[in-house]
MMTF fields as JSON, N, C-alpha, C and O atoms, coordinates in Angstrom:
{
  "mmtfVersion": "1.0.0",
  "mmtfProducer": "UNKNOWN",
  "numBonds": 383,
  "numAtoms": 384,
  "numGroups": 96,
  "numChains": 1,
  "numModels": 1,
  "chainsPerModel": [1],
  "groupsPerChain": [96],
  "chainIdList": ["A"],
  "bondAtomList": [4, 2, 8, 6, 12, 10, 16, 14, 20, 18, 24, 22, 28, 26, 32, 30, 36, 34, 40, 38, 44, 42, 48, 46, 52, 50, 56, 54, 60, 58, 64, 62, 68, 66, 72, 70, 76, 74, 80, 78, 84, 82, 88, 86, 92, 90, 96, 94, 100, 98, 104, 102, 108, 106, 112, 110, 116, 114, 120, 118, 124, 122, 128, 126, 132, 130, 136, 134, 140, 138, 144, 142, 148, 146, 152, 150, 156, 154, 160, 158, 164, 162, 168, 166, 172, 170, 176, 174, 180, 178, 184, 182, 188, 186, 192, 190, 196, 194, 200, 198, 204, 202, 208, 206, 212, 210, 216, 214, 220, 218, 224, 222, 228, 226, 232, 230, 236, 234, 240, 238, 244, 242, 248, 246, 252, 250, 256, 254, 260, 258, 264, 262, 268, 266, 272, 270, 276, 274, 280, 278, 284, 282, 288, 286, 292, 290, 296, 294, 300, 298, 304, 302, 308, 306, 312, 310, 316, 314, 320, 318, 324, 322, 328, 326, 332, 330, 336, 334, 340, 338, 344, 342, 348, 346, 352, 350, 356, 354, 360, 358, 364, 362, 368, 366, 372, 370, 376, 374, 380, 378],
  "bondOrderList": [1, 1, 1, 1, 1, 1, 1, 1, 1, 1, 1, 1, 1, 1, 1, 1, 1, 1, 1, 1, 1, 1, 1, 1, 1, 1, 1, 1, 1, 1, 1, 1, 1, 1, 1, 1, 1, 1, 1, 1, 1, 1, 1, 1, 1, 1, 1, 1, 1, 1, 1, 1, 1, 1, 1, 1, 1, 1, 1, 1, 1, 1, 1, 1, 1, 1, 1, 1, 1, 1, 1, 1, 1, 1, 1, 1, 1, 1, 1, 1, 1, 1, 1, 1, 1, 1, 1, 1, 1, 1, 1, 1, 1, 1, 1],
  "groupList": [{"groupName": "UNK", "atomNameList": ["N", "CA", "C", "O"], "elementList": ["N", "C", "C", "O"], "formalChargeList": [0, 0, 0, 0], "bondAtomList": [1, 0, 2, 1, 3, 2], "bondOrderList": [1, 1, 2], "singleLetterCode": "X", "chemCompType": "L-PEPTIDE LINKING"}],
  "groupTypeList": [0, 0, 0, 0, 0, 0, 0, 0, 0, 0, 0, 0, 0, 0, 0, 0, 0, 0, 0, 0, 0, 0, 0, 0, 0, 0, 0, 0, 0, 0, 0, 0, 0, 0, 0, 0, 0, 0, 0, 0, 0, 0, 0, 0, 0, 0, 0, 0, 0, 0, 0, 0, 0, 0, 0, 0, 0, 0, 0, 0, 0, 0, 0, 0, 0, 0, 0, 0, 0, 0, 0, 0, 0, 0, 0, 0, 0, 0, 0, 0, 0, 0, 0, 0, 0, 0, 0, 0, 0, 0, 0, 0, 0, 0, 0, 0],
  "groupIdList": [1, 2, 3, 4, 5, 6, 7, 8, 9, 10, 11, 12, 13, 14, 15, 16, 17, 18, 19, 20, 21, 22, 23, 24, 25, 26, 27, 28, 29, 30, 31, 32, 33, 34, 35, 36, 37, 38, 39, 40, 41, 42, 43, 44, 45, 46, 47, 48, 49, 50, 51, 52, 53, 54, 55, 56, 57, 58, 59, 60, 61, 62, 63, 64, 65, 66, 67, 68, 69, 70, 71, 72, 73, 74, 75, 76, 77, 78, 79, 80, 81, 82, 83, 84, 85, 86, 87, 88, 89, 90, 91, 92, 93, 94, 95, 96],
  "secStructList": [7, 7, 7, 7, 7, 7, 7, 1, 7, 7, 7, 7, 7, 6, 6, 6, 2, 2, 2, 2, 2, 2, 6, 6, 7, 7, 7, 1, 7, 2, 2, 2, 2, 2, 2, 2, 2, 2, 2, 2, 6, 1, 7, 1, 1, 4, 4, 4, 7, 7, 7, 7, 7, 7, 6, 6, 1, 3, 3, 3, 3, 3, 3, 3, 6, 6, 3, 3, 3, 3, 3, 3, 1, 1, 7, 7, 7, 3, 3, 3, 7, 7, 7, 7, 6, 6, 7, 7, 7, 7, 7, 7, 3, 3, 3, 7],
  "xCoordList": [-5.46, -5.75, -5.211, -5.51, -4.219, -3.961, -4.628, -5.207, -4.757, -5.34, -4.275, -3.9, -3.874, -3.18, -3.635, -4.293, -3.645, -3.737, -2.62, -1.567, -3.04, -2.113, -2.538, -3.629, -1.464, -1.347, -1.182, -1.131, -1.05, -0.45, -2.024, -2.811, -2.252, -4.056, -4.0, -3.094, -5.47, -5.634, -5.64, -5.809, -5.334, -5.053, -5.631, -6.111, -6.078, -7.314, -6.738, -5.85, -7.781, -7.629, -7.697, -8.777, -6.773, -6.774, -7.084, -7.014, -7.594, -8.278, -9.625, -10.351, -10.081, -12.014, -12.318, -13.348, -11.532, -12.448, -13.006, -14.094, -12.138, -13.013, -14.086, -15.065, -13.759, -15.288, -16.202, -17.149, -16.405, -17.244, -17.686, -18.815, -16.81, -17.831, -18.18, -18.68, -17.744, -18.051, -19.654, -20.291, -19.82, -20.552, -21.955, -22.391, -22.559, -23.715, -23.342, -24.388, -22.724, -22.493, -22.143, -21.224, -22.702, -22.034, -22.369, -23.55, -21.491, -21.768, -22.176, -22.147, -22.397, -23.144, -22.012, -22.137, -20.921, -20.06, -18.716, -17.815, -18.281, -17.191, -15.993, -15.328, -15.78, -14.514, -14.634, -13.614, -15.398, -15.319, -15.432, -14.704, -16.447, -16.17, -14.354, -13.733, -14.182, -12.751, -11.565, -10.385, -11.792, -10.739, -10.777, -9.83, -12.85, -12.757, -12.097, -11.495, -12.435, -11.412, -10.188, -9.715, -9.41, -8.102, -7.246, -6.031, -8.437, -7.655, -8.363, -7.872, -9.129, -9.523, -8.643, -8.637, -7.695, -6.683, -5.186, -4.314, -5.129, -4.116, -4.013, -3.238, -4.85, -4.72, -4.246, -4.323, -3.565, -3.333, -4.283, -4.35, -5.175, -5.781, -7.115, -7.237, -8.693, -9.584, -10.07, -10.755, -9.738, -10.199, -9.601, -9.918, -8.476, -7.878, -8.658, -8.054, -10.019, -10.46, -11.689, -12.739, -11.34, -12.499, -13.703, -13.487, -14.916, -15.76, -16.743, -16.776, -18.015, -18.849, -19.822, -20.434, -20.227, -21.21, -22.328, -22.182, -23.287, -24.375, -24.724, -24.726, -25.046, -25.615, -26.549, -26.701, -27.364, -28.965, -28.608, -29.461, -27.462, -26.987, -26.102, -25.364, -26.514, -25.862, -26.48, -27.564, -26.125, -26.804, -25.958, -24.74, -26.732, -26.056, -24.576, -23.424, -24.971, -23.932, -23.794, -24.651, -22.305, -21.884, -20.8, -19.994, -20.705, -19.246, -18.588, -19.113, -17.085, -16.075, -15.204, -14.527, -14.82, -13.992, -14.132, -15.112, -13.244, -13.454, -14.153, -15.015, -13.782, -14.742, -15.693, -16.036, -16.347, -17.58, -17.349, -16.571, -18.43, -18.084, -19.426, -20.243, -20.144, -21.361, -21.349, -20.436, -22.297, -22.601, -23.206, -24.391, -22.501, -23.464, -24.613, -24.572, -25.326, -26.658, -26.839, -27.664, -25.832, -25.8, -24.762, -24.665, -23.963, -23.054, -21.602, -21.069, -21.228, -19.53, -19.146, -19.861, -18.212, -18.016, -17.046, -15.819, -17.633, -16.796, -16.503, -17.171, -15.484, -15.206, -15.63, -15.721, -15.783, -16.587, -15.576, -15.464, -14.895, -14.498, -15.19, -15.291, -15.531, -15.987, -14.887, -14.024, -14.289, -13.429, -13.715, -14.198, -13.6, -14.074, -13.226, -12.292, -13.65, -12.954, -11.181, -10.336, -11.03, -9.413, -8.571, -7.369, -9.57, -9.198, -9.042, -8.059, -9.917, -9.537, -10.528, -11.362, -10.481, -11.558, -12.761, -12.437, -14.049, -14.838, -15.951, -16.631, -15.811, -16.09, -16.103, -16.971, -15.78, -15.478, -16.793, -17.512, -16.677, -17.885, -18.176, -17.863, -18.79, -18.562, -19.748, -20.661, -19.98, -21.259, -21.386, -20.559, -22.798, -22.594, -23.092, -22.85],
  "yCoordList": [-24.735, -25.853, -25.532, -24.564, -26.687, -26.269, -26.917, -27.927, -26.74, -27.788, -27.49, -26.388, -28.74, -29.111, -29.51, -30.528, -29.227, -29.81, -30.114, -29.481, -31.475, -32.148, -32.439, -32.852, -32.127, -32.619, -33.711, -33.857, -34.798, -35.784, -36.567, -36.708, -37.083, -37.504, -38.587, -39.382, -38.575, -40.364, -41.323, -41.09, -42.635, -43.418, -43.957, -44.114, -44.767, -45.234, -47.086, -47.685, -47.518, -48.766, -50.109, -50.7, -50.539, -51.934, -53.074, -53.736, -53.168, -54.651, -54.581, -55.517, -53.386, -53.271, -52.502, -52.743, -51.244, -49.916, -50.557, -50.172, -51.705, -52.15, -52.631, -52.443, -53.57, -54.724, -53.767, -53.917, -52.415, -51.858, -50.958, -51.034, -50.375, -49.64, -50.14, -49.41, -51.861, -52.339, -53.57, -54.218, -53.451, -54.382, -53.535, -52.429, -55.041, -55.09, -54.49, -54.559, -54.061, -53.244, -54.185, -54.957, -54.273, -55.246, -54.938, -54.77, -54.786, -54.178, -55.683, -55.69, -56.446, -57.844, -58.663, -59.886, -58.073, -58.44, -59.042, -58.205, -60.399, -60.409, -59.491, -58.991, -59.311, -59.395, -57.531, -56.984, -56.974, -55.439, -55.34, -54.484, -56.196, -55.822, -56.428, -56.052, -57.277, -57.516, -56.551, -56.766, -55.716, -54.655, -53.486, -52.987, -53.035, -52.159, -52.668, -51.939, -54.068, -54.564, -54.068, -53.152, -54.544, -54.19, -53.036, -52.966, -51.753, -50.596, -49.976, -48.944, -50.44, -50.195, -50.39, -49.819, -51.532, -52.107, -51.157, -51.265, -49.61, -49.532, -47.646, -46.698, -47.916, -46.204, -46.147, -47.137, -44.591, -44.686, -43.766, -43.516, -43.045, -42.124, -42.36, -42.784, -42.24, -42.215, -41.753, -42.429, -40.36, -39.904, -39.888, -39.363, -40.829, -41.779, -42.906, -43.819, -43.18, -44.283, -44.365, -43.762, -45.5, -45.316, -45.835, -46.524, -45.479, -46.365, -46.306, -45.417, -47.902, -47.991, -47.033, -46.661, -46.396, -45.911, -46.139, -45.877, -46.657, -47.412, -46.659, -45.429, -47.327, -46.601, -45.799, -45.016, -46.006, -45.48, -43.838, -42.952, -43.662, -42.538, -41.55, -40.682, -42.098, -41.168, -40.346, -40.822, -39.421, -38.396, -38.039, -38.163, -37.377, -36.8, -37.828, -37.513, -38.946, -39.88, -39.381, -39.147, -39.323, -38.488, -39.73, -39.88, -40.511, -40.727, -39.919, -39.371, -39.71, -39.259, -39.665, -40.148, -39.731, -40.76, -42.27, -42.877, -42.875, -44.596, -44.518, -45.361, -43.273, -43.473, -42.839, -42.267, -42.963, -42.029, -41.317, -41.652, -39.712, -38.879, -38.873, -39.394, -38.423, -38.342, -37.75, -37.891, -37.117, -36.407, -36.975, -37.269, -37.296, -38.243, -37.295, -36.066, -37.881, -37.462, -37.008, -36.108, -37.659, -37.393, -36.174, -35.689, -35.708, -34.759, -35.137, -36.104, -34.566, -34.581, -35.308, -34.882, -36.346, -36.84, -36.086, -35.991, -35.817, -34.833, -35.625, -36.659, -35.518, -36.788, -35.481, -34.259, -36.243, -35.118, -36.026, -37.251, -34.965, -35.814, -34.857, -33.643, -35.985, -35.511, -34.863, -34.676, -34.358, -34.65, -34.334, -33.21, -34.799, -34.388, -33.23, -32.82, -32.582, -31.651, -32.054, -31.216, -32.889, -33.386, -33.387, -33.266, -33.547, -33.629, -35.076, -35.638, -35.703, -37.472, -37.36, -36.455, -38.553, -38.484, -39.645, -40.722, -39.188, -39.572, -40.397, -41.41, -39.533, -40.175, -40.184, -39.319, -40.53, -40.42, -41.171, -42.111, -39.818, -40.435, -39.642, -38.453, -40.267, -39.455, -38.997, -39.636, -37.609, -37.101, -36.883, -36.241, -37.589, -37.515, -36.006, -36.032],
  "zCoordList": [39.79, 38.908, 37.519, 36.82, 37.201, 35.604, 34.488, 34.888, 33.353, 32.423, 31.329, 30.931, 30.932, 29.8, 28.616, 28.835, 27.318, 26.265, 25.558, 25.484, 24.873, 24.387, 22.617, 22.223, 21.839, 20.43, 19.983, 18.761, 20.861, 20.596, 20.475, 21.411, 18.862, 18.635, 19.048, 19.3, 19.13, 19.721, 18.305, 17.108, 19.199, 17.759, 17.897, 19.019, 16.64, 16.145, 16.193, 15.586, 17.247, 17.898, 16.839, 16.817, 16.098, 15.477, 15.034, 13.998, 16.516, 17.321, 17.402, 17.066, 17.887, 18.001, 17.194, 16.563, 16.881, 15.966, 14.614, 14.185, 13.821, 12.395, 12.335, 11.613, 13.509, 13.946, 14.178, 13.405, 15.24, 15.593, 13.838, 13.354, 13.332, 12.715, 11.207, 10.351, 10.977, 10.01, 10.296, 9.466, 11.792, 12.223, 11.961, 12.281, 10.955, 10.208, 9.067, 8.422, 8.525, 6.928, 5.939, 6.215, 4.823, 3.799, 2.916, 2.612, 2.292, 0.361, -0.108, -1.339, 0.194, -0.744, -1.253, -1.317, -1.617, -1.841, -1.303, -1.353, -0.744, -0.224, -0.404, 0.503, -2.022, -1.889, -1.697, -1.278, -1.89, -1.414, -0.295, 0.207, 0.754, 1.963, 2.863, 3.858, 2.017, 2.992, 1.968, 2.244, 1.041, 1.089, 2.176, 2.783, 2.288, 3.114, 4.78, 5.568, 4.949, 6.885, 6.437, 7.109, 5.229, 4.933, 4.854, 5.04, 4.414, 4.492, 6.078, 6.537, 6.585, 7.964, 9.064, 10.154, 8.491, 9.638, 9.654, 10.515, 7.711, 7.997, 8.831, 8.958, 9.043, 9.633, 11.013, 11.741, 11.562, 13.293, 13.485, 14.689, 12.753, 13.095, 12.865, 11.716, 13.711, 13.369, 12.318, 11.55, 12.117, 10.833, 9.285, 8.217, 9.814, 8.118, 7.941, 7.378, 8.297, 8.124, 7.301, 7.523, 5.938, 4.888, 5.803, 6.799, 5.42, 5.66, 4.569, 3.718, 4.693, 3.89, 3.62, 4.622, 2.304, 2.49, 1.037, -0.157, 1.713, 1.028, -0.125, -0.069, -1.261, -2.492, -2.659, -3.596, -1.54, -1.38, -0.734, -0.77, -0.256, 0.528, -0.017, 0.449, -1.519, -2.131, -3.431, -3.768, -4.098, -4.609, -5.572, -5.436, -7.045, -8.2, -8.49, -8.19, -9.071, -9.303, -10.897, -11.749, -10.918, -12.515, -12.758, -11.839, -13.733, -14.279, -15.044, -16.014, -14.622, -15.036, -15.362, -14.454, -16.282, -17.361, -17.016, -17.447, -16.294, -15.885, -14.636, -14.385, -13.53, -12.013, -12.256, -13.29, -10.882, -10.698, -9.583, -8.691, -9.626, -8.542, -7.81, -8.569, -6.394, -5.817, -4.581, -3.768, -4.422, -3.203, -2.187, -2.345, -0.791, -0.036, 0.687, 0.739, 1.062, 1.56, 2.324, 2.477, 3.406, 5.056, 5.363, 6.491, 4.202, 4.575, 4.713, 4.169, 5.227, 5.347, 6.589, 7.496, 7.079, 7.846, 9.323, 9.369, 9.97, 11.224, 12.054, 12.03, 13.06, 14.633, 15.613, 15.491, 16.398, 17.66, 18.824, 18.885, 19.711, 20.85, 22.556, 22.736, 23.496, 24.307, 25.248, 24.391, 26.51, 27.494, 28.988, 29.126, 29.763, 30.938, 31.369, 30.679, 32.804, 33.269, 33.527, 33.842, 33.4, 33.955, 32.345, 32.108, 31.543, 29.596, 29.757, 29.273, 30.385, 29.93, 29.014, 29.047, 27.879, 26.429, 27.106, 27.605, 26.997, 27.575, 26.257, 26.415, 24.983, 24.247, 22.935, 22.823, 21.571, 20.345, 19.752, 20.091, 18.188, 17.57, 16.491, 16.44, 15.577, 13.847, 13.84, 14.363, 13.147, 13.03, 11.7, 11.052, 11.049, 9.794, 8.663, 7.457]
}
């Protein structure tokens, strides 16, 4: 039995991945939530992908010169991939 691994990453799906991980999220704001669909639509890679993260989830908010900098709450964003014995991907998913 051989097992192969492959470099070639999975790409980050177009059509469903925004809807799924923007569904229910809303900064209150139209026009911020349709920049975040917008830069959601331009990545090939899962983990080029901004996502929302709520004000309440965040920590030690400093402004620095015109932006601001903050520590989120939940930690650093990691992708976790599952694979079965054959290396088919069984399942993807961000751990926060």
């Amino acid at each position: 039995m051989s097992i192969y691994y492959y470099t070639i990453p999975l790409a980050w799906c177009r059509i469903c991945d925004p809807q799924k991980t923007t569904q229910g999220c809303t900064s209150g704001n139209k026009d911020v939530d349709d920049c975040i669909r917008e830069f959601q639509l331009k990545p090939t890679e899962y983990e080029d992908v901004i996502e929302w993260i709520p004000f309440n989830r965040l920590n030690n908010i400093q402004k620095v010169g015109e932006e601001f900098s903050a520590i989120r709450i939940d930690g650093i964003r990691t992708v976790s991939r599952a694979y079965d014995d054959k290396g088919n991907l069984q399942s993807r998913y961000a751990i926060m």
